[in-house]
C-alpha positions as CSV (number, residue, x, y, z in Angstrom):
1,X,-4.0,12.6,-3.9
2,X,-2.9,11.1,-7.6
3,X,-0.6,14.1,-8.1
4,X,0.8,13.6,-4.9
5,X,1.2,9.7,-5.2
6,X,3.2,10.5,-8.5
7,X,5.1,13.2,-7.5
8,X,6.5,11.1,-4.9
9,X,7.3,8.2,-6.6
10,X,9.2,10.8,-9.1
11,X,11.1,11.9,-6.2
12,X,11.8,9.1,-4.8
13,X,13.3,7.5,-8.2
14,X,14.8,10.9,-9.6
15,X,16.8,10.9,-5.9
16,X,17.9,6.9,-5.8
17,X,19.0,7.6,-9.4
18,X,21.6,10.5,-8.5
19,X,24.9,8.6,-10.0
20,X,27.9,7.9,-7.5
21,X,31.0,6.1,-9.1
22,X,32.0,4.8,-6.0
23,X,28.9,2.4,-5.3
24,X,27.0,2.5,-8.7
25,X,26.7,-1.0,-10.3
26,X,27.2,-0.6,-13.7
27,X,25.9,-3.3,-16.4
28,X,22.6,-3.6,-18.5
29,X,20.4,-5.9,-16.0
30,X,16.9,-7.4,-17.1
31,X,16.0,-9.1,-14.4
32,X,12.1,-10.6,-14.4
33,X,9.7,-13.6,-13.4
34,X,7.0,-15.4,-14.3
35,X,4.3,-17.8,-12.3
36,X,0.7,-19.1,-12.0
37,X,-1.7,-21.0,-10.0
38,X,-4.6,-22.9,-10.5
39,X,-7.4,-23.4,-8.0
40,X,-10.2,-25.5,-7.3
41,X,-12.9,-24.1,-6.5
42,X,-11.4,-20.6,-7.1
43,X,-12.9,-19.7,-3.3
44,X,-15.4,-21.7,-0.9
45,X,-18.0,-18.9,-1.2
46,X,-21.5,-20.7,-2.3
47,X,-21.3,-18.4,-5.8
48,X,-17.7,-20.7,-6.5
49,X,-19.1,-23.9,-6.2
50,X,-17.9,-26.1,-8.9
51,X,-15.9,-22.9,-9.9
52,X,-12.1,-23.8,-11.3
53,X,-9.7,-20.4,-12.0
54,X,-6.7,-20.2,-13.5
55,X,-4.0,-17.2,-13.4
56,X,-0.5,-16.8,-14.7
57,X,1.7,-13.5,-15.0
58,X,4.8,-12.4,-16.2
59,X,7.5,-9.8,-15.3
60,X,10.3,-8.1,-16.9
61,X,12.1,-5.6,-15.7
62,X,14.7,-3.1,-17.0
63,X,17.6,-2.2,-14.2
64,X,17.8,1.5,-14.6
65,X,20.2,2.4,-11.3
66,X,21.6,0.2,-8.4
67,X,23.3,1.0,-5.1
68,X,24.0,-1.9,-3.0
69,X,20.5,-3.3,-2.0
70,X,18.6,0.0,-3.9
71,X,17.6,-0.5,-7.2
72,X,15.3,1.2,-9.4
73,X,13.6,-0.6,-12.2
74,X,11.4,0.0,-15.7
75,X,9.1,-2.8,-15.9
76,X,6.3,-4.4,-17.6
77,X,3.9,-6.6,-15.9
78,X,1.3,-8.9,-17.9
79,X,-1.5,-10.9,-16.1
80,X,-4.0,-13.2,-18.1
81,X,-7.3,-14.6,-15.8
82,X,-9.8,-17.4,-16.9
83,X,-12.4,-19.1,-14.9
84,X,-15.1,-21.9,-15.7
85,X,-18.5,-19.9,-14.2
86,X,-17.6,-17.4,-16.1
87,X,-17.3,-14.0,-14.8
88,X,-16.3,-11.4,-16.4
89,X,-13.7,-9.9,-14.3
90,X,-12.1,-13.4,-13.9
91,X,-11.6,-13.6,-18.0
92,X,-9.4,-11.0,-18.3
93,X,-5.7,-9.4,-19.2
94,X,-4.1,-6.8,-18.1
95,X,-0.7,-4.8,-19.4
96,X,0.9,-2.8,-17.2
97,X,3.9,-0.4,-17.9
98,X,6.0,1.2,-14.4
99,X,8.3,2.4,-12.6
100,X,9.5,0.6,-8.8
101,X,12.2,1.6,-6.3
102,X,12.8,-1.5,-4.2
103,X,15.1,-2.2,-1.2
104,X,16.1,-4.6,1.1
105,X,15.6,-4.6,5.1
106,X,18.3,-6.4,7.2
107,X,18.3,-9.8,5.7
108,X,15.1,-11.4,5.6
109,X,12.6,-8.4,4.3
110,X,12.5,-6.4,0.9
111,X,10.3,-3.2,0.3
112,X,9.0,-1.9,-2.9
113,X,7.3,1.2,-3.9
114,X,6.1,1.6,-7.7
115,X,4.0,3.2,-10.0
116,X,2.0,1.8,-12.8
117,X,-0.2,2.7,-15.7
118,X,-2.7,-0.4,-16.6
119,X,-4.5,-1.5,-19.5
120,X,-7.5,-3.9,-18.7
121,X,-10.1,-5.8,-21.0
122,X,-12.5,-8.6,-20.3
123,X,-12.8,-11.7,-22.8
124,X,-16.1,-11.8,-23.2
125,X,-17.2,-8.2,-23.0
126,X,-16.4,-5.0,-24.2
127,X,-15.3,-3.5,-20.9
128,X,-12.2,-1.7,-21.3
129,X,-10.4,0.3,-18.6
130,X,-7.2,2.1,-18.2
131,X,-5.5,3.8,-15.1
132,X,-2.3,4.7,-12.7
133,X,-2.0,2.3,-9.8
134,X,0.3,3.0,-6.9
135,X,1.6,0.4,-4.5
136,X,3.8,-0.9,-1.4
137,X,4.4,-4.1,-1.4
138,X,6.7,-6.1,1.1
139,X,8.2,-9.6,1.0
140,X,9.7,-11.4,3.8
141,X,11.4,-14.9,3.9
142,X,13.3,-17.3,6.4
143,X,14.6,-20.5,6.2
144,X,15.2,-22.5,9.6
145,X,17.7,-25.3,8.4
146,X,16.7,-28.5,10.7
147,X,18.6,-29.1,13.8
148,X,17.8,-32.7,14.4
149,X,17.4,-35.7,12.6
150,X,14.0,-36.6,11.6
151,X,12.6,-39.7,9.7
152,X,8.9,-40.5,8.8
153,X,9.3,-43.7,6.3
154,X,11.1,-42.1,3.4
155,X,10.6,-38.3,4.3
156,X,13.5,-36.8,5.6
157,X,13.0,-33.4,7.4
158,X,15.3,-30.6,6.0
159,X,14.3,-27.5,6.8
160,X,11.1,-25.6,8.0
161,X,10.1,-22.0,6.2
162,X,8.2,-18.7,7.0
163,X,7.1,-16.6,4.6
164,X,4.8,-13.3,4.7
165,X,3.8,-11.2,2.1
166,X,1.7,-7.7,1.6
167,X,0.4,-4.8,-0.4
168,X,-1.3,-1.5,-0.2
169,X,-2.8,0.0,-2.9
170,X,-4.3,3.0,-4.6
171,X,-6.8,3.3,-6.4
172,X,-8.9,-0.3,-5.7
173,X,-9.5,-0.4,-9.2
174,X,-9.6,1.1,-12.7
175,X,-12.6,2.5,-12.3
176,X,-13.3,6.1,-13.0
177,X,-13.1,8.4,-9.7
178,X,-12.3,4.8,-7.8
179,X,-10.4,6.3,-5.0
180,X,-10.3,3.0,-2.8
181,X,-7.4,2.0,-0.8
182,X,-6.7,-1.9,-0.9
183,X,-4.4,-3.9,2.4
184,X,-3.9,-7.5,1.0
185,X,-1.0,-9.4,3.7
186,X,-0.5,-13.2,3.9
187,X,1.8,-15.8,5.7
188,X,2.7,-19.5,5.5
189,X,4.7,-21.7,8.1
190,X,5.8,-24.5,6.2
191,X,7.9,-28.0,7.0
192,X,9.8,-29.4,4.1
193,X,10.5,-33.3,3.8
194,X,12.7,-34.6,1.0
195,X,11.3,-37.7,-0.6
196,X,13.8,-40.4,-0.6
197,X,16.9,-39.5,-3.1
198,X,14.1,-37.6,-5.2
199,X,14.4,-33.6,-6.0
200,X,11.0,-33.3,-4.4
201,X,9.6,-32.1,-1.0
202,X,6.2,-32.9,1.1
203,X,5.9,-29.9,2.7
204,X,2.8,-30.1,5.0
205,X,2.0,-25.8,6.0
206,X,-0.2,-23.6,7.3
207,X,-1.3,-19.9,6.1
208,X,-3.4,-17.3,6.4
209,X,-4.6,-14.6,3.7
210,X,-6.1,-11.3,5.0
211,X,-7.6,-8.4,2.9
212,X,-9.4,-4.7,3.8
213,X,-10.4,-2.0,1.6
214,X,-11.6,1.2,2.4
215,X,-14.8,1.0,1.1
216,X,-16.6,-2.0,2.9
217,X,-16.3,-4.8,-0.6
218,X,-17.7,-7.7,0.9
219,X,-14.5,-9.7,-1.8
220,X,-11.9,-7.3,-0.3
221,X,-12.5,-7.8,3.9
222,X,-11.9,-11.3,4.1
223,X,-9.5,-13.6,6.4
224,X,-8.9,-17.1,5.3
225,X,-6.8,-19.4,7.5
226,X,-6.1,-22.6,5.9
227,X,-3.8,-26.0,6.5
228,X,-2.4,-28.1,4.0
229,X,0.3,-30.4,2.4
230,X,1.9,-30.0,-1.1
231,X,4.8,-31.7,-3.2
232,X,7.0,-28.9,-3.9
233,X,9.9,-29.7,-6.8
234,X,12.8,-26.5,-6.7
235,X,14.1,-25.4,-10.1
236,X,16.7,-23.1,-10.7
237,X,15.2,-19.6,-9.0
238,X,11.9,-20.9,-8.7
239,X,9.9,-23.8,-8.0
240,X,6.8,-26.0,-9.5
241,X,3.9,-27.0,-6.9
242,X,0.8,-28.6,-6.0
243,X,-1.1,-29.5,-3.1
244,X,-4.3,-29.7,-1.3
245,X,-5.8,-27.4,1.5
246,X,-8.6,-27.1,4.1
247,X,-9.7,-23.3,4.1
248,X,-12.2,-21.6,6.3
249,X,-13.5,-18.6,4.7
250,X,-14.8,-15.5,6.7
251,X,-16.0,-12.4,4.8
252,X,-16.7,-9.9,7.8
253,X,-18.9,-7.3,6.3
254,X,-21.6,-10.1,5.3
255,X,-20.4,-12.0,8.4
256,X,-20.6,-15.2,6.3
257,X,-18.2,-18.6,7.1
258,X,-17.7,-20.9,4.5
259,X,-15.3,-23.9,4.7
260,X,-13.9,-26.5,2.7
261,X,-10.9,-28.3,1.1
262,X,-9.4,-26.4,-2.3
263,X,-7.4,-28.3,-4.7
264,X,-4.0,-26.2,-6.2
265,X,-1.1,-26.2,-8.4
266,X,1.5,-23.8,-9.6
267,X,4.8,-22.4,-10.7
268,X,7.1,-19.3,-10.0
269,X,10.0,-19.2,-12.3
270,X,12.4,-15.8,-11.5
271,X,16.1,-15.1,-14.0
């Protein structure tokens, strides 16, 4: 299955990267991003109570090949996790070196297929893994400019967004002989207010996170609808956030509920 998953991500690049002077894009592109949230508690389960988590990554990229809305990319991919309990796995980093073939989908949805060797360490113990991860991720966005006036005191309603995101992944983890597949997929309907002559947006949402894995993890079959309002500030190719939300938590394998509200803030910042 891992030769396989390699070989076709090979494939897949070696083809995309076949030169054609007609459509090629030539110039040396590094195109990357960076972002973060923080989270209180980090979930609603009873073992996060009183838990606060923190995680921030960062992207760069290398453009390798490009025809119209196919590109193939080098990248590195850094992510550094800390939380207050502690747990191990949650005080960690993780450097990751790849390889991703992305396109775009009519308008509104892009598709990405990469390949990536990981190096992991915990803070606070001397775990160390290391290990190929393989992935298919998908992004989709729309923006609904609004069609009518609407004033609530010094809101002003602009514009109302949907937004749905997803991966599947190979192995689960770094674990020796881990052969675990992951599904992670999440949406949020949002409504976006300006706040009087300000740069900054209420934007009272809704969303939903959903994750399965192969192997029955309690932490990995989970659906968590939620509803909420945030201030949301745009910045150039990114944004800066922070909001409140009401979460109910169900983790089906341990059919356990827990519910409650989950304090948040963040950044995404892309060039």
């Amino acid at each position: 299955m891992l030769r396989f998953l390699i070989a076709l991500l090979l494939s897949l690049a070696g083809l995309a990267a076949v030169p054609s002077s007609a459509t090629a894009q030539p110039g040396f592109k590094m195109p990357g991003a960076t972002g973060g949230i923080l989270r209180f508690p980090n979930t609603n389960q009873d073992e996060d109570e009183g838990n606060a988590f923190a995680e921030a990554w960062l992207k760069q990229g290398i453009l390798l090949w490009q025809e119209g809305d196919i590109k193939v990319q080098a990248f590195y991919l850094g992510n550094f996790v800390r939380d207050t309990e502690p747990n191990p796995w949650n005080n960690s980093v993780k450097h990751g070196l790849g390889l991703q073939l992305s396109t775009r989908v009519g308008k509104h949805l892009e598709l990405t297929f990469s390949g990536r060797h990981d190096w992991y360490s915990e803070r606070d113990t001397d775990n160390t893994l290391s290990g190929w991860r393989f992935a298919v991720d998908y992004y989709y966005y729309r923006h609904f400019p609004a069609e009518t006036d609407l004033k609530v005191g010094p809101l002003d309603y602009t514009s109302s967004i949907f937004k749905s995101y997803g991966t599947l992944a190979y192995p689960g983890s770094l674990e020796e002989d881990d052969t675990n597949i992951v599904l992670t997929a999440g949406g949020e309907y949002s409504w976006e207010f300006q706040v009087g002559e300000r740069d900054l947006l209420a934007v009272p949402f809704v969303d939903l996170h959903l994750s399965w894995d192969r192997d029955a993890n309690n932490y990995n079959n989970k659906a968590i609808p939620a509803v909420g309002v945030k201030l949301r500030k745009p910045i150039h190719y990114g944004e800066l956030f922070g909001g409140v939300k009401f979460e109910a938590d169900y983790r089906w394998v341990d059919e356990t509920l827990d519910t409650g509200p989950m304090l948040f803030a963040g950044w995404y910042k892309g060039w």
